[in-house]
Structure formats: structure tokens, C-alpha cells
C-alpha positions in Angstrom: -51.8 -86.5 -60.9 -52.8 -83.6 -62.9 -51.4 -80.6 -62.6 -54.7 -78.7 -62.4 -55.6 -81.6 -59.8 -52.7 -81.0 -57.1 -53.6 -78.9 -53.9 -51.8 -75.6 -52.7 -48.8 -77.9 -50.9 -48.6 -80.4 -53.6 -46.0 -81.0 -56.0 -46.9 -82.1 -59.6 -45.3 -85.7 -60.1 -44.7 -84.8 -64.3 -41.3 -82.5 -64.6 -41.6 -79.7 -67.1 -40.0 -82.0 -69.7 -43.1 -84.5 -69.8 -40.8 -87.6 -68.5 -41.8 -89.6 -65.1 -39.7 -88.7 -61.7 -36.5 -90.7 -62.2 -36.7 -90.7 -66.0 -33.2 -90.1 -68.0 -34.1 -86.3 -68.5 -34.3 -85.8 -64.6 -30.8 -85.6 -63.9 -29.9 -83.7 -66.6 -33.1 -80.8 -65.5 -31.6 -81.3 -61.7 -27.9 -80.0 -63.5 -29.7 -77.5 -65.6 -31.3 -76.1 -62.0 -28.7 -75.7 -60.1 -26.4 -73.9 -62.9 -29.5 -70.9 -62.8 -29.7 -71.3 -58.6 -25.2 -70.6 -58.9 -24.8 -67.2 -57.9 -23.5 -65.5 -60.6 -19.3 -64.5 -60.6 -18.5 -60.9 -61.1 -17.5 -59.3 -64.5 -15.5 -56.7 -63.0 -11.6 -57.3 -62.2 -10.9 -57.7 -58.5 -9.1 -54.1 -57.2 -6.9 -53.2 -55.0 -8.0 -51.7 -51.4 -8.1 -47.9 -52.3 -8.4 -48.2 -56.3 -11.5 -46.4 -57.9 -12.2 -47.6 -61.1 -12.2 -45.7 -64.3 -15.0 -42.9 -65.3 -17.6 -43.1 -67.6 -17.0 -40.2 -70.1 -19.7 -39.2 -72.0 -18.0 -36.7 -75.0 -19.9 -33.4 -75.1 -22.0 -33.7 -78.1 -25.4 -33.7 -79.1 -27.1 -36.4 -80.9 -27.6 -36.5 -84.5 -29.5 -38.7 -86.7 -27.6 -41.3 -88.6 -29.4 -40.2 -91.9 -28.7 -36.7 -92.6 -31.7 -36.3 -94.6 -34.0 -37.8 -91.8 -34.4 -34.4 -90.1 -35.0 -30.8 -91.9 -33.5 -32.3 -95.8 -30.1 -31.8 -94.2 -29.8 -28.6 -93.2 -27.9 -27.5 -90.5 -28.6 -27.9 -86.7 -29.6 -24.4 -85.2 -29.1 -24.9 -81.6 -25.4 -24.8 -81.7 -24.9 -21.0 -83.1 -24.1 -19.7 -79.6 -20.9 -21.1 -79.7 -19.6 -19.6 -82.7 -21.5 -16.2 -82.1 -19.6 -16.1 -78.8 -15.9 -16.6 -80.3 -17.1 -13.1 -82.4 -17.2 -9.9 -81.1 -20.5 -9.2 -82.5 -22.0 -10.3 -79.5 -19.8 -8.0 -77.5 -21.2 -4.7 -78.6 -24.4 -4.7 -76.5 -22.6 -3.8 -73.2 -26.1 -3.3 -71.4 -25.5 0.6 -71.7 -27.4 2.3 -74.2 -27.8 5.7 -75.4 -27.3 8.0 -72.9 -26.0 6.0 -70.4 -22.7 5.9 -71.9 -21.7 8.9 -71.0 -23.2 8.1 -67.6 -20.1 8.0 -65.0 -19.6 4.8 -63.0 -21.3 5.4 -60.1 -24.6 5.0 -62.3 -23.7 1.9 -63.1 -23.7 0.4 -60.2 -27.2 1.6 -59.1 -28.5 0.2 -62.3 -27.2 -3.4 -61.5 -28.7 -2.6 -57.8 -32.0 -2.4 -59.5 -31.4 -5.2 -61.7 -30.0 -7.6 -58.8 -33.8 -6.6 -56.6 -35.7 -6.6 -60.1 -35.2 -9.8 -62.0 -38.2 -10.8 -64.3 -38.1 -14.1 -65.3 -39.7 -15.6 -68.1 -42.9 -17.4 -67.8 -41.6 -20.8 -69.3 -41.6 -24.8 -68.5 -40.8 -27.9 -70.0 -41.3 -30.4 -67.5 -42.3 -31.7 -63.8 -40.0 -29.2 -62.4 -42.3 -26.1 -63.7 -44.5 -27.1 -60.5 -42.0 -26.3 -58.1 -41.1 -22.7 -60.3 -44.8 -22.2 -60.1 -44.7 -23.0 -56.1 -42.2 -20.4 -55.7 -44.6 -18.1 -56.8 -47.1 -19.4 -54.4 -48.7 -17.5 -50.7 -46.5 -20.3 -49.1 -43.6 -19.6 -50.7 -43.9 -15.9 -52.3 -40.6 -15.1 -54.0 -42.0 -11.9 -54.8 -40.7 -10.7 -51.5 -37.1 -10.2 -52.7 -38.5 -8.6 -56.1 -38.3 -12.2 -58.3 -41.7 -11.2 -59.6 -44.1 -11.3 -62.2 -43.4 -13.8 -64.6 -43.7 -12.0 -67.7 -45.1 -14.1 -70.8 -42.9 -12.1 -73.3 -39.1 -12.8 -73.6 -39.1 -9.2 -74.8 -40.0 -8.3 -71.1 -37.6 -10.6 -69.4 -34.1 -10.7 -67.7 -34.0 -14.4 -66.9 -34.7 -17.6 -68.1 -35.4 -20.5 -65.9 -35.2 -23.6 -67.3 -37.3 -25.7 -65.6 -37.3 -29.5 -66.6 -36.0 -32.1 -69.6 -34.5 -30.4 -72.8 -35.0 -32.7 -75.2 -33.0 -32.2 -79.1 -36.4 -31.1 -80.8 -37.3 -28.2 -77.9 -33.4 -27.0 -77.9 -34.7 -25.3 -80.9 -37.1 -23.2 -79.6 -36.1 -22.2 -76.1 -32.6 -20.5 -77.9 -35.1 -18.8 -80.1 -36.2 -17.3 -76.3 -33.2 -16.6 -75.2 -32.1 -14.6 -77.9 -35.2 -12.9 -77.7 -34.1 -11.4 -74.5 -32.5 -8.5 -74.1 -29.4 -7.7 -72.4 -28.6 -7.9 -69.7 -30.1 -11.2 -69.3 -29.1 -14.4 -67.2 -29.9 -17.7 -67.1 -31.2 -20.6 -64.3 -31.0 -24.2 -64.9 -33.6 -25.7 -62.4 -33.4 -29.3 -61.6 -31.2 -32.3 -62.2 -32.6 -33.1 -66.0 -31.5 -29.6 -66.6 -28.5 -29.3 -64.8 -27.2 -32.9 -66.4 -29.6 -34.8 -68.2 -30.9 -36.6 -64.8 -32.5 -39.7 -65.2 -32.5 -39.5 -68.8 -28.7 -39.1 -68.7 -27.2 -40.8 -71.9 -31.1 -40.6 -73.8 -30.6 -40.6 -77.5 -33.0 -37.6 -77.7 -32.3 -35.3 -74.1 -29.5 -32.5 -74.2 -27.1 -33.7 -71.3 -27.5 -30.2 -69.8 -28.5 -27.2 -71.0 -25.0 -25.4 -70.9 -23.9 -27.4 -73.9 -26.2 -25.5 -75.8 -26.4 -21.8 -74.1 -24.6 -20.1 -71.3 -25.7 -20.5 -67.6 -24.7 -18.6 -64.7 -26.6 -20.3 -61.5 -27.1 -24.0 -61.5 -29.7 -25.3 -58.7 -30.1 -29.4 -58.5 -32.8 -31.8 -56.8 -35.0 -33.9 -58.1 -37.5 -32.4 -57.8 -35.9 -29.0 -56.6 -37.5 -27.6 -54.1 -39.0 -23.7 -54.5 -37.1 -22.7 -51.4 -34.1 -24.0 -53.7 -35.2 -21.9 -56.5 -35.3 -18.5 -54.2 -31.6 -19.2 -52.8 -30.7 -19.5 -56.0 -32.5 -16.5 -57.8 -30.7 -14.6 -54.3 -27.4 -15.9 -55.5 -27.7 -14.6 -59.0 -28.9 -11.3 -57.4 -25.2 -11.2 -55.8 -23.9 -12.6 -59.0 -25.4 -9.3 -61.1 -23.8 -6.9 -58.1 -20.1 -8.7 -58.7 -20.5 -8.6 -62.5 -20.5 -4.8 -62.4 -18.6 -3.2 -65.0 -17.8 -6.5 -66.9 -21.0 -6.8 -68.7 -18.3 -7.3 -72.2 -16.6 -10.5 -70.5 -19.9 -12.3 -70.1 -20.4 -15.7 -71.7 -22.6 -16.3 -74.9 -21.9 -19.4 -76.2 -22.1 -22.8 -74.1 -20.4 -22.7 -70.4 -20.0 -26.4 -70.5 -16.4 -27.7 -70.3 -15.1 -29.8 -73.6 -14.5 -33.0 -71.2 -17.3 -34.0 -69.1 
């Protein structure tokens, strides 16, 4: 019988191998068979009740290309500055008091970072699917302008936060420091979503920054994938409470990279 020829409950009577049934490559196809049917044995060495195996450390560094010349003739990376500029005390200077205001007494201060904490501006920025949910925060249903998280300004010049909102890839690390310096002081930082926070599900990717503290400072961190907007308002609130408890230590702030040296 043909193979074309047999009906839906049929079995063809030629093996794969082109032999007869009962042919001298039967048994040896039957062997072959049941080897692949086996379930398979575990790689992993049997532990003892209560024994966690090992982590996987992954060494905080960003990728590079194996040819040095593949990417700008050589030069230099320039999203990895921050951590240098912050071991200076260049950085240090701009104190968020200027002119005037230092001479200011205390008592000033504090109503300045009671503005700031029911005034914060962020900057109208995306880079992936989590930009919807930033832009649903914004929304009727949502309307984080009640507690004074509004307008999104489209000038970094006009901003006091940055919410990073989706995948930062090597190439766009670039770019979005280029914002944040922009920025004036004071300024703070939001990393939205998983990919942001960690790398998410491109954790490990040849060409995504494992979280965006490795190359610029954060101060609030809000997960989920996707994060929800109601997320983002709880966590634009905390960093409202985080500029009231910051008052008066606008020098101690970070500038290079918050993320620890072994994660």
C-alpha cells in the first residue's frame, strides 16, 4: 500500500527506511524509537532537602563589540562619563540654589522643595511599549495631573524628571544621557517597567543595558510588565516624598550610576 493510498486509521506497511515490516532494519528503527520515547535524565546534581543552587551572576558591564574599530573608528564609549563625573566634585557645585537664594535662610529652602515635590515636570520621552502606560497616566481615566505630575514638557531644558519608559538598548544609551544632562538641577529620575528596571525579557541581550542605573542615577524604580499607570502615579507620589526628605542634601545626591558592582 501506498502511502498516499492509506485512509485516516491506516498505517503505511513501508517503515521510513524503505525495508518491508520484519526486514533486518526493523529492529534496529524499534531501538532507535524507544531511545527518543526515554524520558530524558536530568543534568543537574541531585540536592539536598533545603539546598538552593547557585546564582547566575551577570558582571555589571556593558557590551562592547569585539572589533574596536567596528563602532565610531574606536573612539571611546560616551555613555559611561557619569561615573567618573560623579567621583569629581565638579558635579557638586550646582547645589540647586542659585543667585540669590544663597543667602536665602533655611526655611526657604524647604518651601522650594514643597513646590518642587507638587510641581514635577517630566519630560515628554519613550522608548518602548511601556510609553503607553506613561501616556495613560496622563489620560481622563487616570489624570496624574491631580497631584501636579503635569505637562509633559518636550524640552529637557523645561524638565525635572526623566521617566524612562521601555528597552534601553547600547545605541539609544547615547542619546537619552545627552537628555539627562540636558536637565537642570534639581532633576530626578524614573525607571518605568521591568526592561528598564533590569533588562526584562531581554535580560542578558547582547545589545539591551541590563538597567538603566548602570549607566545614570535613579531614585524611584517602578516594575510590571507592563506597569500599570496607577503604578506610575504611586511612584511619581513617592518621589514627591523623596524630594521633601532630600532637603538640604541636594550636594550628597548621586550622579554617576546607582547600580551595585555585583549584581
Amino acid at each position: 500500500m501506498a502511502i498516499g493510498d492509506r485512509g485516516p486509521g491506516e498505517a503505511s506497511a513501508v517503515p521510513a527506511s524503505g525495508n518491508p515490516a520484519g526486514g533486518p532494519a526493523a529492529p534496529a528503527a524499534s531501538a532507535a524509537r524507544a531511545a527518543a520515547n526515554a524520558p530524558a535524565k536530568s543534568q543537574l546534581a541531585p540536592l539536598a532537602p533545603g539546598e538552593l543552587t547557585a546564582p547566575i551572576v551577570v558582571p555589571n558591564t556593558l557590551w562592547r563589540a569585539a572589533n574596536p574599530l567596528a563602532y565610531d573608528g574606536g573612539r571611546p564609549a560616551e555613555i559611561t562619563h557619569l561615573r567618573e563625573f560623579g567621583l569629581t566634585d565638579v558635579g557638586r557645585r550646582d547645589d540647586a540654589r542659585w543667585g540669590a537664594l544663597q543667602i536665602v535662610p533655611t526655611k526657604a529652602d524647604y518651601i522650594l522643595d514643597l513646590i518642587r515635590a507638587n510641581s514635577l515636570w517630566p519630560l515628554l520621552s519613550g522608548l518602548a511599549c511601556c510609553a503607553f502606560e506613561m501616556m495613560s497616566g496622563a489620560t481622563s481615566k487616570f489624570d496624574m495631573d491631580r497631584w501636579g505630575m503635569f505637562p509633559f514638557r518636550a524640552s529637557p531644558r523645561q524638565s525635572d524628571v526623566l521617566i524612562v519608559a521601555g528597552t534601553l538598548t547600547t545605541k539609544m544609551s547615547g542619546p537619552l544621557i545627552r537628555l539627562w544632562e540636558q536637565m537642570p538641577e534639581p532633576k530626578w529620575c524614573v525607571a518605568l517597567g521591568d526592561c528598564t528596571v533590569s533588562g526584562g525579557r531581554y535580560k542578558r541581550s547582547y545589545s539591551t543595558v541590563q538597567g538603566i542605573d548602570r549607566v545614570m542615577p535613579v531614585d524611584v524604580y517602578i516594575p510590571g510588565c507592563p506597569p500599570r499607570p496607577e503604578g506610575l502615579i504611586y511612584g511619581m507620589l513617592q518621589l514627591g516624598q523623596l524630594v521633601k526628605d532630600q532637603r538640604g542634601h541636594w550636594p550628597e545626591r548621586e550622579i554617576g550610576p546607582t547600580a551595585p558592582d555585583k549584581i
